[in-house]
N, CA, C and O of each residue as an XYZ file, in Angstrom:
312
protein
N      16.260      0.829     13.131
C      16.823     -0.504     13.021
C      17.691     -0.568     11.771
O      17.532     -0.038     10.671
N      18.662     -1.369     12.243
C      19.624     -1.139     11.018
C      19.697     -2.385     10.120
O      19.668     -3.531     10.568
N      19.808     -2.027      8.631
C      19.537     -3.089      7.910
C      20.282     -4.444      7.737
O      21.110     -4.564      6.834
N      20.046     -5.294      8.446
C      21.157     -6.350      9.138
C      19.603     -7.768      9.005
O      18.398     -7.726      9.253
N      20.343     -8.599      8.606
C      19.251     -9.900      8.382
C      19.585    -10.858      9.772
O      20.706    -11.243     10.103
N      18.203    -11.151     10.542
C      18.358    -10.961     11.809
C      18.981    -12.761     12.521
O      19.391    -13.169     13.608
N      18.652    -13.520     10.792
C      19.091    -15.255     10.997
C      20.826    -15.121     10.659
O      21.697    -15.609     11.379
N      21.045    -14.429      9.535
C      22.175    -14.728      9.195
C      23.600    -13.550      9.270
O      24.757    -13.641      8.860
N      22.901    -12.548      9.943
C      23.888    -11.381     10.156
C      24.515    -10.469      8.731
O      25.335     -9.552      8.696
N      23.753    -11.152      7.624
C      24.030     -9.956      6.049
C      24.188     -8.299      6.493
O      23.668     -7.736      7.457
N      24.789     -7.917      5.795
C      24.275     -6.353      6.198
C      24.981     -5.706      4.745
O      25.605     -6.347      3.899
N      24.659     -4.161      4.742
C      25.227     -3.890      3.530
C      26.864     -3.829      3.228
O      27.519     -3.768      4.269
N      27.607     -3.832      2.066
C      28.852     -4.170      1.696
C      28.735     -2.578      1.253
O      27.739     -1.888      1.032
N      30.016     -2.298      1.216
C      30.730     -0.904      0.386
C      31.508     -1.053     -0.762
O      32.567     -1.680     -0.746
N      30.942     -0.386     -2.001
C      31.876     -0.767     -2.747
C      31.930      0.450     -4.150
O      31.500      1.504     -3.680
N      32.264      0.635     -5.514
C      32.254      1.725     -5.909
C      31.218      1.765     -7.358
O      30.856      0.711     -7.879
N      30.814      3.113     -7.906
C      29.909      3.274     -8.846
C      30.866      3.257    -10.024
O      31.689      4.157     -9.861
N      31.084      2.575    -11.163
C      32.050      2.885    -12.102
C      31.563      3.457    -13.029
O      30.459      3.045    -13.385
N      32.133      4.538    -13.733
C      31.380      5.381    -15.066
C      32.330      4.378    -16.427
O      33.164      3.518    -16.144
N      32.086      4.618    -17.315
C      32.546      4.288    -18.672
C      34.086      5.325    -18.614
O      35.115      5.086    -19.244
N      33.958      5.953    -18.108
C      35.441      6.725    -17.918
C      36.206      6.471    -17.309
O      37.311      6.999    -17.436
N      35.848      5.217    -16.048
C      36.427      4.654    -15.116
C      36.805      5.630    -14.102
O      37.989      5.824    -13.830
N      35.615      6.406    -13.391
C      35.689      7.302    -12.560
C      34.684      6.891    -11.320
O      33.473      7.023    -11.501
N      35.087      6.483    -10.288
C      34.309      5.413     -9.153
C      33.850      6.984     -8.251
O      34.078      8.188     -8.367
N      33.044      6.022     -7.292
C      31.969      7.336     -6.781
C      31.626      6.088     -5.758
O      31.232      5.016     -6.217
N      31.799      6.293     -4.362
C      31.168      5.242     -3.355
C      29.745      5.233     -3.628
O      29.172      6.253     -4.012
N      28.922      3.721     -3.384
C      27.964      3.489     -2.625
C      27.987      2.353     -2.248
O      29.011      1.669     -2.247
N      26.635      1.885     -1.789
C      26.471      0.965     -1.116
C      25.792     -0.166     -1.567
O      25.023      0.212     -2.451
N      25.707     -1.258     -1.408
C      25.411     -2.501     -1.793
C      24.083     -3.089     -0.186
O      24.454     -3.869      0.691
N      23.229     -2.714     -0.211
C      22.206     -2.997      0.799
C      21.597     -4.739      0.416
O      21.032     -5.083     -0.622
N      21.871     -5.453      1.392
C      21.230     -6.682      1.666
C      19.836     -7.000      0.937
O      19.508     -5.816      1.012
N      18.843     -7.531      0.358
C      17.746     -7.520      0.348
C      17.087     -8.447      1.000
O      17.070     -9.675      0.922
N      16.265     -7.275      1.994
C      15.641     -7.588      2.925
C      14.311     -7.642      2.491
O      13.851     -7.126      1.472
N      13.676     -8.359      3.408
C      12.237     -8.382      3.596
C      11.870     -8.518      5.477
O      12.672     -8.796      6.369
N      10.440     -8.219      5.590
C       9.689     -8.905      6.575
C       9.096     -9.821      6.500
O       8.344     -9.954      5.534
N       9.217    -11.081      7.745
C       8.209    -12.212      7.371
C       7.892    -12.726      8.704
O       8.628    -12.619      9.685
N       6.782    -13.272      8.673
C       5.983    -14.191      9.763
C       6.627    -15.515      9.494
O       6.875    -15.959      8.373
N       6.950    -16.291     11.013
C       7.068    -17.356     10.879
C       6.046    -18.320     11.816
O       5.345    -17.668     12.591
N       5.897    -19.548     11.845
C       5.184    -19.827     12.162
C       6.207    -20.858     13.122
O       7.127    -21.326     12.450
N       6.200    -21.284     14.565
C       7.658    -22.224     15.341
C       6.388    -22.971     15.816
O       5.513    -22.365     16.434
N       6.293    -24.250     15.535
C       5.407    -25.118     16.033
C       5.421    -25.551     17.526
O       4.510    -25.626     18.350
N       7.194    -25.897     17.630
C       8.084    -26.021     19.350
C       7.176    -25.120     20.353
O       6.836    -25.397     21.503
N       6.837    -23.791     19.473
C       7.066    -22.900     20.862
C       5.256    -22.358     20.724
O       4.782    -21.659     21.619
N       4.642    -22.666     19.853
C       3.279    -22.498     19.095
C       2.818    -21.305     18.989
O       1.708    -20.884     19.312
N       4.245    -20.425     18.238
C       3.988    -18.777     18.418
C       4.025    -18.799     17.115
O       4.163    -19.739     16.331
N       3.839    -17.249     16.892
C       4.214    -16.358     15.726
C       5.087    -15.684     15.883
O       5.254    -15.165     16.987
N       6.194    -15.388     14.545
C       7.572    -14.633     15.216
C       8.107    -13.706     13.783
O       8.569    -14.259     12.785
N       7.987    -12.647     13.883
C       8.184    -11.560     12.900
C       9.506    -11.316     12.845
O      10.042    -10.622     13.709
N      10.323    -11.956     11.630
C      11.739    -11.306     11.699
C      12.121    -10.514     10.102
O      11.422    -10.517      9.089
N      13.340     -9.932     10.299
C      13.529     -9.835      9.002
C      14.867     -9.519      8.434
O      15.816     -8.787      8.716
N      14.498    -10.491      7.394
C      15.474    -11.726      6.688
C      15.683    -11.712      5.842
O      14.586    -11.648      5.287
N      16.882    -11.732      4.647
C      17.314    -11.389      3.993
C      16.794    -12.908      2.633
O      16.774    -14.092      2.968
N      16.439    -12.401      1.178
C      15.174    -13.445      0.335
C      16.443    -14.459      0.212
O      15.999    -15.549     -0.148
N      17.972    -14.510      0.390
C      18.681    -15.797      0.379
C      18.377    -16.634      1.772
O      18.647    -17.835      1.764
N      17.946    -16.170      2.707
C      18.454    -16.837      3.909
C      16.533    -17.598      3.687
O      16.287    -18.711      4.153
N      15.649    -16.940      3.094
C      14.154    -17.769      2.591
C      14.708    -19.015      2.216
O      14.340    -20.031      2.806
N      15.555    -19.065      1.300
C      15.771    -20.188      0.504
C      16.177    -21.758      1.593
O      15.796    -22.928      1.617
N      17.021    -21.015      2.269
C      18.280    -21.634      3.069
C      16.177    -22.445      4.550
O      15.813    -23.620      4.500
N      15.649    -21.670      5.212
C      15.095    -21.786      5.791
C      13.902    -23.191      5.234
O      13.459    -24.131      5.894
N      13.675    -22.818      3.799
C      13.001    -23.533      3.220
C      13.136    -25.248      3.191
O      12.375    -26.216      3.185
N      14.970    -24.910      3.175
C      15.534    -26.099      2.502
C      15.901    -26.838      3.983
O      15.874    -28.060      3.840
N      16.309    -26.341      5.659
C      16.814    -26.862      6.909
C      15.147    -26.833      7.459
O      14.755    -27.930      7.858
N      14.127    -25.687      7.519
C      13.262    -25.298      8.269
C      13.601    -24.431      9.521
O      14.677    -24.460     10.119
N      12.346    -23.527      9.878
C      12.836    -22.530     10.626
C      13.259    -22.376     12.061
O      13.645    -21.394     12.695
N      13.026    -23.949     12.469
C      13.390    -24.688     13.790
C      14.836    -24.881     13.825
O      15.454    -24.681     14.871
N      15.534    -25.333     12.537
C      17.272    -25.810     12.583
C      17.652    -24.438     12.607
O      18.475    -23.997     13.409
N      16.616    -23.219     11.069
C      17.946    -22.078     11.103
C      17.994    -21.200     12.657
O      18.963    -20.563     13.071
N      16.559    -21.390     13.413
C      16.762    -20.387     14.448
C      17.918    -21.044     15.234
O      18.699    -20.267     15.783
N      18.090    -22.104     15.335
C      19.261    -22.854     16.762
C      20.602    -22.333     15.933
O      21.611    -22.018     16.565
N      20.555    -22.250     14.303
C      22.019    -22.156     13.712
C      22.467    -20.916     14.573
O      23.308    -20.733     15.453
N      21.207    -19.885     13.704
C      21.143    -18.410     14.294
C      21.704    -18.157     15.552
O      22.831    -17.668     15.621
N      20.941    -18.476     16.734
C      21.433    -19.137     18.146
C      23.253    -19.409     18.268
O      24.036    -18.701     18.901
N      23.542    -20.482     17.564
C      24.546    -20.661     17.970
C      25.878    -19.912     17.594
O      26.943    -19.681     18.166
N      25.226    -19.592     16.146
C      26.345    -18.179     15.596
C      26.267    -16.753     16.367
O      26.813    -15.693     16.059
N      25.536    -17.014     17.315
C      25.420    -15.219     18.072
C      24.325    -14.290     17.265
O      24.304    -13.061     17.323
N      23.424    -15.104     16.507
C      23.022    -13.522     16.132
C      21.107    -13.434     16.594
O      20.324    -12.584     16.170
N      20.828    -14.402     17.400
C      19.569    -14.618     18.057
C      20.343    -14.421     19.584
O      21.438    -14.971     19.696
N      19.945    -13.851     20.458
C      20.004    -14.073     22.246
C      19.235    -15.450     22.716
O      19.183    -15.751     23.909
């Protein structure tokens, strides 16, 4: 599974390592992810996704009923 946050579609960015000599070297910039349980009262399940600790914040602040329909409607839930 590839590291992609499954509410908001984050994934990692590319960008470069700079030395004090100003000599760049690719890597990568990876999302920070986690796993988490949610709890959907609507549907009275448990639902394991995983989600990047900004999109926690964002869930905290709408709840996990608005971000899944956002999710939904941006394409990144079926």
């Amino acid at each position: 599974m590839s590291r992609v946050c499954e509410l908001t579609g984050k994934k990692a960015m590319v960008g470069n390592n700079v030395s004090h000599a100003m000599n760049k070297t690719k890597r990568k910039f990876n999302a920070n992810l986690i796993k988490k349980r949610f709890y959907i009262p609507e549907e009275d399940k448990w639902v394991t996704l995983k989600v990047a600790t900004s999109t926690l914040k964002t869930i905290n602040k709408i709840g996990i009923s608005a971000a899944l329909k956002e999710a939904k409607s941006k394409g990144f839930i079926k």
